[in-house]
Every structure is written in C-alpha cells, then in structure tokens.
C-alpha positions in Angstrom: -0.1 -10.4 6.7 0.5 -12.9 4.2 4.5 -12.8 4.9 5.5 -15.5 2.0 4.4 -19.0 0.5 5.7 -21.0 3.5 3.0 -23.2 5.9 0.2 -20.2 6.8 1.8 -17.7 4.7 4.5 -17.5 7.5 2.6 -16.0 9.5 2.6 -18.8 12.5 4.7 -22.1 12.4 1.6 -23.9 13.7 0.2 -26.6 12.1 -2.9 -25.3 12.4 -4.1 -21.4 13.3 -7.5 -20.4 14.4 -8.0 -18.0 11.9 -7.8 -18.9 8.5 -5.3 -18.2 5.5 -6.6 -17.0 2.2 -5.8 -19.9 -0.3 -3.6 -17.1 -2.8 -1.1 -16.7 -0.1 1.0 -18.8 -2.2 0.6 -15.8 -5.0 0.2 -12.6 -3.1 2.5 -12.3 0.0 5.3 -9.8 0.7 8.0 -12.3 -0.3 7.1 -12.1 -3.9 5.8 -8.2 -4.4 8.9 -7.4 -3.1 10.7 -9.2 -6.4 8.2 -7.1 -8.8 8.9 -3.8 -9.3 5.0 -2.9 -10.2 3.4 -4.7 -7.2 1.4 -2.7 -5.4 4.0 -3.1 -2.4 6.3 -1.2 -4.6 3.8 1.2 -5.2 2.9 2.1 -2.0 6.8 2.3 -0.8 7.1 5.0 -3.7 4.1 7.2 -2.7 5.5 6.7 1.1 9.2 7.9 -0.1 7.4 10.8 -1.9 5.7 11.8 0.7 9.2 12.2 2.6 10.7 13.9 0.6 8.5 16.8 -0.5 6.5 18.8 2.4 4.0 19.9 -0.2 2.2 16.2 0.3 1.8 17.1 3.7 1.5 20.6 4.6 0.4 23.9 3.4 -3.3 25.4 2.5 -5.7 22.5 0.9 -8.2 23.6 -1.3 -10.7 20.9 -2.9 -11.3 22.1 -6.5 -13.4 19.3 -8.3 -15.7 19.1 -5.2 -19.2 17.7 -7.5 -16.9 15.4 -10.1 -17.6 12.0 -9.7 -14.1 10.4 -11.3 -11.8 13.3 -10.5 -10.8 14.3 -7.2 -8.9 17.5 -8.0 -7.3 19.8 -5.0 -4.6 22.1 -4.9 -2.2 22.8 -2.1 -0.6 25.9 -1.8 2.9 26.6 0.2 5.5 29.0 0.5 
C-alpha cells in the first residue's frame, strides 16, 4: 500500500526493501486521495457507507435482467 510520498511510500523505514515501490507513489498514495474529494479512495468509502446504510445492497431476491448486454449490467433486487 502506497501509504504517502515519504521514503518507500511509507510503507517500510528501510533504506532499501526487497520488493520494489512503483515510481508514482509520490502521486498516488493514500495521503493525498484522502485530500481529494473525487479520488477513487473517496469513491470507494462512499459505495462502502452506502452499502451500510441501505440493506437493499445486500440482501433480498437478485434477479440479473440484462444477462446478453455487453456494456450494461442491469439486475434488480427485490425486498420487503
């Protein structure tokens, strides 16, 4: 997990780790998706909080309704 821009990404303090760190860590790490509000962190934290908060995301009858479209995957989910 690329944590922040720090030495490898702040993932280790040594000087040196035996796996590499991808070169963008100084871009894309949690430190700075955290600061933007569109970052796909953010994103993800909003589906998750969704997800919580409604029990239709979760349970109930799935039904798959746009089974042969190939750029729509359409379902509906039924509950009391």
């Amino acid at each position: 997990m690329q944590w922040d821009d720090s030495l490898n990404a702040g993932f280790s303090t040594a000087q040196q780790t035996w796996i590499g760190v991808n070169p963008n860590y100084v871009r894309i790490n949690v430190a700075q998706q955290e600061k933007d509000e569109t970052s796909v962190l953010n994103f993800y934290k909003r589906l998750i909080r969704l997800r919580k908060e409604h029990d239709l995301f979760t349970y109930g009858i799935y039904d798959l309704i746009l089974s042969n479209h190939k750029q729509i995957y359409g379902y509906t989910r039924t509950s009391d």
